[in-house]
Steps between C-alpha positions, in 0.01 A plus 500: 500500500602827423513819713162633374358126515605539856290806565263440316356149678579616833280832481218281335616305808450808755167603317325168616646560873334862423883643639479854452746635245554159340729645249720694728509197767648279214753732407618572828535131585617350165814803531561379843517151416732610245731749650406751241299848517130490362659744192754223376239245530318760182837461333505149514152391429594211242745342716413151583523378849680191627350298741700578818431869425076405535532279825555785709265737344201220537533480857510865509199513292298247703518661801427839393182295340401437865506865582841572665618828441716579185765721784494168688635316211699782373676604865467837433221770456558837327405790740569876509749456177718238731498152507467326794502120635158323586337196631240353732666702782321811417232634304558583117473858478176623312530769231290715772794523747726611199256792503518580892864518470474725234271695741738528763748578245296825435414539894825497622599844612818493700788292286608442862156363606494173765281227318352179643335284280299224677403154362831553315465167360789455206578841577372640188406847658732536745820432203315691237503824720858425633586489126320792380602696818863500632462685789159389665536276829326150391326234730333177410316335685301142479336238734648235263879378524481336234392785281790732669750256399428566146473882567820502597585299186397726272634805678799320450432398167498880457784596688259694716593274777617841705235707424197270684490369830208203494359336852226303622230659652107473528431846307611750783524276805890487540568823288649860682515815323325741296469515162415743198317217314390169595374293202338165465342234284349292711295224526120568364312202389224401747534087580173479385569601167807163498262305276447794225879563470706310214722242500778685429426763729500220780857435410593796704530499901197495657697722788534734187165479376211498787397712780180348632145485505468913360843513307609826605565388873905511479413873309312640766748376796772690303293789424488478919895455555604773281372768704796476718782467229406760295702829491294796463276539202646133417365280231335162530420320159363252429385196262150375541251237377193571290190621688693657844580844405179668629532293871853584530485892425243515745761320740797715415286842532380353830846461615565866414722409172464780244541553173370211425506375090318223344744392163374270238677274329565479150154302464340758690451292819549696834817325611699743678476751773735738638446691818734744718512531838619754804 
């Protein structure tokens, strides 16, 4: 079989598993398989494959047939114009925190600013701030070990090993100090909505993925904590899930926030908030 053949039968192949993006999927995985970029593989379309070449790629294939995430299989997920190492330690990063960071990016007044980012998870927020600021102070925090072991991997695996100091903690239970922005992505899916969720959605952590029985219950504890690590007129923002903006502005105005903003995404669902306090 040729290159094409290749690409051909296995998104036919991804189109009966209804993966999304069955075209992209095989491309990605057939130029893993082969060591090669996804723009050589255009260049070499007639190229006929030997059989050692396929074995790989059909194991590959079969498993992203059963729903496992293409970053699982790949090891790495593009975020924030860096590349950075994932697996079932940690959630894979949605296209939605890519636009949260680029959020902060904007909201970030002092270059000097101190910066936790809680639920750090692979780090993805924490790194892509250290990276686009130099001289910002950078926490990251996480519940998870596991998932702070491959934090520090990728700040590492960015030579930004210097620049972020990760540590367990339950959101704010073992954290000191005051900060000019706390951010988080945090959990957000109700348990009761486990049954609705994909398969490959279920690949991730369930530490990463549910709060309980309302979804936003790990949202609104923080919401509580940050009062007392804020600096003056310090910002608190936030990722959320569908359906709990209106609850949780009423909950940050009752807890005196202000300046309190509602941001949709880029599908114009209500998924972030930002609100200063002090």
């Amino acid at each position: 079989m040729t290159v094409l053949n290749v690409l051909q039968s296995t998104t036919a192949y991804f189109e009966r598993r209804k993966v999304e993006s069955p075209r992209l999927n095989a491309e990605h995985l057939l130029a893993y398989a082969l060591g090669r970029t996804r723009m050589e593989l255009y260049l070499d379309f007639e190229r006929s494959l030997a059989e050692p070449e396929l074995t790989p790629l059909r194991e590959l294939v079969r498993r992203r047939g059963q729903g496992e995430p293409l970053q699982h299989l790949l090891g790495t997920v593009e975020f924030c114009g860096h590349v950075f190492a994932i697996d079932k330690r940690a959630m894979v990063p949605r296209p939605e925190t890519e636009e949260l960071v680029e959020l902060l990016f904007s909201a970030i007044r002092d270059p000097q600013s101190a910066i936790i980012d809680v639920g750090t998870g692979s780090g993805v927020i924490a790194l892509s701030l250290a990276a686009k600021f130099p001289d910002v102070k950078l926490y990251g925090i996480d519940v998870s070990e596991e998932a702070l072991v491959l934090a520090l991997e990728n700040a590492v695996r960015l030579n930004l090993n210097d620049r972020v100091q990760f540590s367990k903690s339950d959101l704010l239970e073992n954290v000191e100090g005051m900060f000019d922005l706390i951010a988080a992505n945090l959990p957000y899916i109700s348990t009761r909505e486990r049954q609705s969720l994909s398969c490959e959605v279920l690949h991730d952590p369930e530490v990463a993925l549910f709060a309980a029985e309302r979804g936003d219950e790990l949202i609104r504890q923080l919401i509580e904590q940050a009062l007392s690590h804020l600096k003056p007129a310090g910002l608190l923002a936030l990722e959320i899930g569908l359906g709990q903006a209106e609850a949780l502005v009423e909950l940050l105005a009752q807890k005196n926030y202000h300046d309190i903003e509602p941001k949709s995404d880029y599908s114009g669902v209500t998924r972030f908030l930002l609100a200063r306090y002090g």
